[in-house]
C-alpha positions as CSV (number, residue, x, y, z in Angstrom):
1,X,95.3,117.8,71.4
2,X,94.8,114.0,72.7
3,X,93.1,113.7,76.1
4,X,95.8,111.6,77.1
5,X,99.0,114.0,76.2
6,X,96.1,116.9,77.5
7,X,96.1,115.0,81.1
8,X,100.2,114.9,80.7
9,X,100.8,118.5,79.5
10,X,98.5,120.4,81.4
11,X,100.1,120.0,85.0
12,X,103.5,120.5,83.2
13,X,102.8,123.8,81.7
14,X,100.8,124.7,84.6
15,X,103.5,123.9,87.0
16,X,106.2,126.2,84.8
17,X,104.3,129.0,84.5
18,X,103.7,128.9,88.6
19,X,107.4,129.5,89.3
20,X,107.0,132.9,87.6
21,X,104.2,133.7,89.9
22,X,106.3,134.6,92.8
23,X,103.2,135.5,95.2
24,X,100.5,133.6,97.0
25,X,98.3,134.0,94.1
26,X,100.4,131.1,93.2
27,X,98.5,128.5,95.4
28,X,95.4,129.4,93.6
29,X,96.9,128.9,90.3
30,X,97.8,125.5,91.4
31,X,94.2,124.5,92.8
32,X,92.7,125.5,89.4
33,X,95.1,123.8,87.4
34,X,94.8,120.7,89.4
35,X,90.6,121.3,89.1
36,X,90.9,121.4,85.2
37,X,93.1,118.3,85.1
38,X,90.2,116.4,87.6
39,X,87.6,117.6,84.8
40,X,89.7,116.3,82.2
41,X,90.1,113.1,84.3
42,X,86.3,112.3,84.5
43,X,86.1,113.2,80.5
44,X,88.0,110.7,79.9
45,X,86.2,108.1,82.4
46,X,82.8,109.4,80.6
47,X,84.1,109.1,77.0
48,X,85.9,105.2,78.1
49,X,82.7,104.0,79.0
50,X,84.2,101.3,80.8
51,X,85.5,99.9,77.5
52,X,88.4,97.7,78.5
53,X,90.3,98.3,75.3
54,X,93.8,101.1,74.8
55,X,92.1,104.3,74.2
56,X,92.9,108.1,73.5
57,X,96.1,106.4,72.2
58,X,99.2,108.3,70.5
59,X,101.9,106.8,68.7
60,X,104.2,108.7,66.7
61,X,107.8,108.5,66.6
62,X,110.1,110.5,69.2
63,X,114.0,109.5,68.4
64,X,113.3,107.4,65.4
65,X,117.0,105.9,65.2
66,X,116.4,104.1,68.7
67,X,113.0,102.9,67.8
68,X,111.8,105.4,70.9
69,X,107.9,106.4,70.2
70,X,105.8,109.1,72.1
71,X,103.1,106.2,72.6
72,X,100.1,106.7,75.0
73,X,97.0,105.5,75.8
74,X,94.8,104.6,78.6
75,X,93.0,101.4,79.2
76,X,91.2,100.4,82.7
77,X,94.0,99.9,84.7
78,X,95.0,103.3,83.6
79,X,92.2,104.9,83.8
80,X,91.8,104.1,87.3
81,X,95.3,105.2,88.6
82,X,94.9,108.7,86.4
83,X,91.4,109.2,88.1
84,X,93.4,108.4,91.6
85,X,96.3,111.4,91.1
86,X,93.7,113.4,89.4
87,X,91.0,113.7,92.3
88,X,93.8,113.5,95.5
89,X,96.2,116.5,93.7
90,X,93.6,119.2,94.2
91,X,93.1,117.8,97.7
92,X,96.5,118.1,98.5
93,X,97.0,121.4,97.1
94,X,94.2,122.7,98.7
95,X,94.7,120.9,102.0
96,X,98.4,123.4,102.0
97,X,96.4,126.5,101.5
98,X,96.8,127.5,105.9
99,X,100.3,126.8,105.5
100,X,102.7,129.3,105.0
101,X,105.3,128.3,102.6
102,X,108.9,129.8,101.5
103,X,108.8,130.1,97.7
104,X,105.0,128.6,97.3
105,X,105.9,129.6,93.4
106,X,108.6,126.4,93.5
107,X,106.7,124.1,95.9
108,X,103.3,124.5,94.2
109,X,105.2,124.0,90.7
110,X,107.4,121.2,91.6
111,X,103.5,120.1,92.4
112,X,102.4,120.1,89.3
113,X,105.4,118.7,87.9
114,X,105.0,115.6,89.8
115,X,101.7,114.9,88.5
116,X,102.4,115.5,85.5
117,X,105.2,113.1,85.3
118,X,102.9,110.2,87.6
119,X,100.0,110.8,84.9
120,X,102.7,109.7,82.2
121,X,104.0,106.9,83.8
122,X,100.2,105.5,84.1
123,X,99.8,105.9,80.7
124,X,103.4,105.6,79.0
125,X,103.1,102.5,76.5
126,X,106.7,102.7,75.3
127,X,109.2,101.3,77.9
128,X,111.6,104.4,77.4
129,X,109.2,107.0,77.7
130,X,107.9,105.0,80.6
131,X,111.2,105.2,82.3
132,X,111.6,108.7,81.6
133,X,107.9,109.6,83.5
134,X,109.4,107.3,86.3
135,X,112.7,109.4,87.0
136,X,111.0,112.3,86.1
137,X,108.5,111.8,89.5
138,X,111.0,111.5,91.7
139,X,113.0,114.9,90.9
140,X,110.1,117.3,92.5
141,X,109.3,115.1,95.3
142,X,112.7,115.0,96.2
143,X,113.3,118.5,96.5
144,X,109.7,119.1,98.0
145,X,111.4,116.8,100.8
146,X,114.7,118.5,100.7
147,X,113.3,122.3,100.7
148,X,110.5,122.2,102.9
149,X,111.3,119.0,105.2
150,X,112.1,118.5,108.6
151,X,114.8,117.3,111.0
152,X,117.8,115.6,109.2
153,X,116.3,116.7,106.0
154,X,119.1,115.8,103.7
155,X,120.4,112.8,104.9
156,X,117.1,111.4,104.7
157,X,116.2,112.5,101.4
158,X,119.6,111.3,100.4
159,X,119.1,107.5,101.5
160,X,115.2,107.9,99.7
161,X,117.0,109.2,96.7
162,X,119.7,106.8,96.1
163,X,117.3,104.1,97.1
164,X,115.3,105.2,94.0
165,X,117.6,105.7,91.7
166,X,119.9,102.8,92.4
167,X,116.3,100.3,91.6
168,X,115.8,102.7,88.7
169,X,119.1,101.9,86.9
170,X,118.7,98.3,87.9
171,X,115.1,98.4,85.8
172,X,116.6,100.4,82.7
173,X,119.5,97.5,82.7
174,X,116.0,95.5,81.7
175,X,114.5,97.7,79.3
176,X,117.8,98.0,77.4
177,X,117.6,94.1,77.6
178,X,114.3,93.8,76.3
179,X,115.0,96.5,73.8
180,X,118.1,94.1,71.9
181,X,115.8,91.1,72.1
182,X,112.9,92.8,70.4
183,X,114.3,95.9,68.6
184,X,111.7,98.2,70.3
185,X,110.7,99.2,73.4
186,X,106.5,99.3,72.7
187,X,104.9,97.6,75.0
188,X,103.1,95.2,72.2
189,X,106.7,94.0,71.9
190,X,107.7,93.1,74.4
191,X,104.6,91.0,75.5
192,X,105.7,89.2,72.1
193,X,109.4,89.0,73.3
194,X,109.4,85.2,73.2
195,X,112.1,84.9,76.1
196,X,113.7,82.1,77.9
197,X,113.0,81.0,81.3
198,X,116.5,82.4,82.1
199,X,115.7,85.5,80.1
200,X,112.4,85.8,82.0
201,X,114.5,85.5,85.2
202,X,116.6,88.2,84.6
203,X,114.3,90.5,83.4
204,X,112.2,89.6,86.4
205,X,114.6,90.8,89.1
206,X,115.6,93.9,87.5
207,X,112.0,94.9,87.3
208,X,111.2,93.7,91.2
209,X,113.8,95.1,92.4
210,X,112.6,98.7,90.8
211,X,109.0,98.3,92.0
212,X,109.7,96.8,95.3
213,X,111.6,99.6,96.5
214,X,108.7,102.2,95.4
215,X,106.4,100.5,96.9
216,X,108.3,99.6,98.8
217,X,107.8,95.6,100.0
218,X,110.3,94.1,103.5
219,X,113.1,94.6,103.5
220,X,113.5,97.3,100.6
221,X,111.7,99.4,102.8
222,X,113.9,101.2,105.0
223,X,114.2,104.6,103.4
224,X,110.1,105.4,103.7
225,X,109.3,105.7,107.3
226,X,112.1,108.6,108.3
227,X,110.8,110.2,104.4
228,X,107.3,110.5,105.9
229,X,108.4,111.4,109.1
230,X,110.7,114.7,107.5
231,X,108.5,115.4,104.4
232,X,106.2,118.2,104.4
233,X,102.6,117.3,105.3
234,X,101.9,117.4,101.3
235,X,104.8,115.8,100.0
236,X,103.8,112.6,102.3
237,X,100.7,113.0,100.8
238,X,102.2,113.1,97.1
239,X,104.6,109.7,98.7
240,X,101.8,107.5,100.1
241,X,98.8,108.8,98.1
242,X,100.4,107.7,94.7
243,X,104.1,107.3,94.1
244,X,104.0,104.3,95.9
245,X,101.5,103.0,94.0
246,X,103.7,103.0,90.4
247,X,105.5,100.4,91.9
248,X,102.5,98.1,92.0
249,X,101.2,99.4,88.8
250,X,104.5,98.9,87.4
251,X,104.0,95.1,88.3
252,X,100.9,94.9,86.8
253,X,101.7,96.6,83.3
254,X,105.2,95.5,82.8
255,X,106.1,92.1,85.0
256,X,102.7,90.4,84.8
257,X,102.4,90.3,81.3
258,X,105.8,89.9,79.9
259,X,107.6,87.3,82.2
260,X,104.4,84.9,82.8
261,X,106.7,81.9,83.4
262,X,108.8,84.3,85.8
263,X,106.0,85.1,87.7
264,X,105.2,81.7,88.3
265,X,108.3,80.5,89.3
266,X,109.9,82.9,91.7
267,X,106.2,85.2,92.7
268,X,105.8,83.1,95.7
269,X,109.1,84.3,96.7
270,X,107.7,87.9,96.5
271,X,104.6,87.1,98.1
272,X,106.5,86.0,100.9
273,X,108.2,89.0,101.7
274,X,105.0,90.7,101.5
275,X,103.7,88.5,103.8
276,X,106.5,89.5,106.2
277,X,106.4,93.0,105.4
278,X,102.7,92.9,106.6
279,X,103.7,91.5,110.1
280,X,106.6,93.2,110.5
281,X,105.3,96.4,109.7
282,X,102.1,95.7,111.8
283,X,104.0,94.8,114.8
284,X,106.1,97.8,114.3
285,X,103.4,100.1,114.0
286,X,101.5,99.9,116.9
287,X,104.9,100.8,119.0
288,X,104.8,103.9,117.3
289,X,104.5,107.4,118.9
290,X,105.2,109.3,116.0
291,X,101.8,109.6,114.1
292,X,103.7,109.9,110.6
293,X,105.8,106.8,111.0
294,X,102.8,105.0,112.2
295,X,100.5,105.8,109.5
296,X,104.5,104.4,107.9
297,X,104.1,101.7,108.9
298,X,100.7,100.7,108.7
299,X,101.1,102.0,105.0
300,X,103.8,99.2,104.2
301,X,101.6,96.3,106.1
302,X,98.6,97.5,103.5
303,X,100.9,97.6,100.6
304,X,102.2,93.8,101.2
305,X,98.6,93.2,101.2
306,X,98.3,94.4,97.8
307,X,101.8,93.2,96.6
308,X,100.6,89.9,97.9
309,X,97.6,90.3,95.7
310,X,99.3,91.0,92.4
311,X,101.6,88.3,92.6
312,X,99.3,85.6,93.4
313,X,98.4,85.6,89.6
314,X,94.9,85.4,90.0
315,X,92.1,87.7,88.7
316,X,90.5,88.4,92.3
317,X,94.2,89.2,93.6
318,X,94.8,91.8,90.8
319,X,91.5,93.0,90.9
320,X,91.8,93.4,94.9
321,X,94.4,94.9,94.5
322,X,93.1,97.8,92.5
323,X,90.2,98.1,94.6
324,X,93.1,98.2,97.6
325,X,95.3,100.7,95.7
326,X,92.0,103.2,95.7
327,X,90.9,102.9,99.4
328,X,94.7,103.0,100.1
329,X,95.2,106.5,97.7
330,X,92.1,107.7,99.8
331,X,92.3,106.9,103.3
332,X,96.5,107.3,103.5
333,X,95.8,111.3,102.2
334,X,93.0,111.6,104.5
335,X,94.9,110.6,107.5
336,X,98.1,112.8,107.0
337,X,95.4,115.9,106.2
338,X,94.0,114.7,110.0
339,X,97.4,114.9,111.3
340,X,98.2,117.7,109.5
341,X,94.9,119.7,111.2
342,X,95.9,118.4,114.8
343,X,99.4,119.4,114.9
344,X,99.9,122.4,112.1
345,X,96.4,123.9,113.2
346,X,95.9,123.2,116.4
347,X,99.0,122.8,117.8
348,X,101.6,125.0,115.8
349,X,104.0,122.7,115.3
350,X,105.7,120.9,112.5
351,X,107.1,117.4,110.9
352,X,105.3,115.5,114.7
């Protein structure tokens, strides 16, 4: 099998056959799964050799009347993001291992799932298969929240799952848009899409609007601080540590490119509202109590930074901005596993 489909399917059928194991061998099943998917990971960093080019690339087609291809394929930017989910999933699963969980066979699959469905959208070259990865990632994470969260559980979840979904419909109303100006929906096409300044516009805004609320940029950001806060230590982990960043990656791969002249006109706009966000969320962060919402908080002040990056169109911002999205992945997980030690560990309590 390709290494890329490999890095997809492996997580997937991992995560399917752990909610048949209904014991805490399950947890262990998990780790290993997530091990083998890190080795597979830094194969495919090895055999890249930094080679900036699409590699381990399939493209054959999936529902051939729509013009839908199962088309992968890694470049850098890729490459970088899959490394990312494939060296902090092991960490997370392995930082649960003192907890004890109700139906560890469900939460350590819906796991699995989840990665498996982030891995595709960081390597999904066909804008309907992309869009499929990106609902896909929010269906485990939302019940991780909604099973295993805290206070207020499922009106929270609620608000972080319509917020979601609602920018999510709002992106495919651009993919369809795309798809009757081009005919396709591979990403080669649409970079070749040849669209108006108004077309550019449109398409612009209903692709923001999805990736600003994942990542989420002031003031489409109201739904994140109360889902950290409620969220199992883990599932915060799985929030901060990389779901948020497939909104930025989702500008990167999908705005940057294909609406240049949109990017140019109304990007200052964005980067104003990052800059916001990172004052706002500053200010409001060192008021907190609550270690989860401040770690929240300082979470969205770090993301404006790298939203403000990206949509400053120039090489050193996007490149800053991956550099950002890795110490972000890193340090993010390694300070909810801190708070997860003081209060879970050492001080028996949960959700603090």
């Amino acid at each position: 099998m390709n290494l890329t489909s490999t890095l997809i399917f492996l997580p997937l059928v991992a995560g399917l056959i752990a909610f048949l194991i209904n014991n805490k061998a399950v947890k262990y099943l998990a780790l290993v799964a997530a091990v083998v998917e890190l080795g597979g990971g830094l194969c495919a960093y090895h055999l890249s050799k930094l080679n900036a080019d699409v590699q381990f690339m399939v493209n054959i087609p999936w529902i051939e009347t729509l013009g839908i291809n199962y088309y992968v394929g890694m470049d850098g930017i890729s490459l970088v993001l899959v490394l990312l989910t494939s060296f902090l999933v092991p960490l997370i699963i392995l930082s649960s291992f003192n907890t004890e969980y109700e139906k560890p066979n469900i939460f350590y699959g819906l796991i699995l799932i989840m990665q498996s469905a982030l891995v595709g959208v960081f390597v999904a070259r066909d804008a309907f298969l992309f869009y499929i990865f990106w609902e896909l990632a929010l269906i485990p994470i939302y019940f991780i929240c909604l099973l295993w969260g805290g206070e207020n559980k499922g009106k929270v979840t609620f608000k972080f799952f319509l917020y979601t979904l609602v920018g999510s419909l709002i992106m495919l109303l651009g993919i369809i848009f795309l798809y009757l100006k081009t005919g396709s929906f591979a990403y080669e096409d649409f970079l070749a899409a040849g669209l108006t300044g108004a077309e550019q516009t449109f398409v612009f805004w209903t692709f923001f609007m999805a990736f600003a609320i994942k990542m989420p940029i002031f003031p489409l950001h109201t739904w994140q601080p109360n889902t950290y806060t409620i969220a199992p230590t883990q599932g915060t982990m799985l929030l901060s540590g990389i779901m948020l960043k497939m909104g930025i990656y989702g500008v990167i791969r999908w705005m940057v490119p294909v609406v240049p002249a949109a990017m140019i006109q109304w990007g200052p706009i964005a980067v104003g509202l990052s800059v916001v966000g990172i004052v706002y969320a500053s200010i409001i962060a060192i008021m907190q109590k609550d270690f989860k919402k401040l770690i929240a908080y300082s979470s969205i002040a770090h993301v404006g930074l790298i939203s403000a990056g990206v949509f400053s169109r120039t090489v050193e911002g996007l490149q800053g901005s991956m550099i950002q999205m890795l110490s972000h992945g890193f340090c993010v997980v390694g300070l909810f596993f801190i708070i997860d030690i003081i209060f879970i560990e050492r001080y028996t309590t949960k959700n603090k």
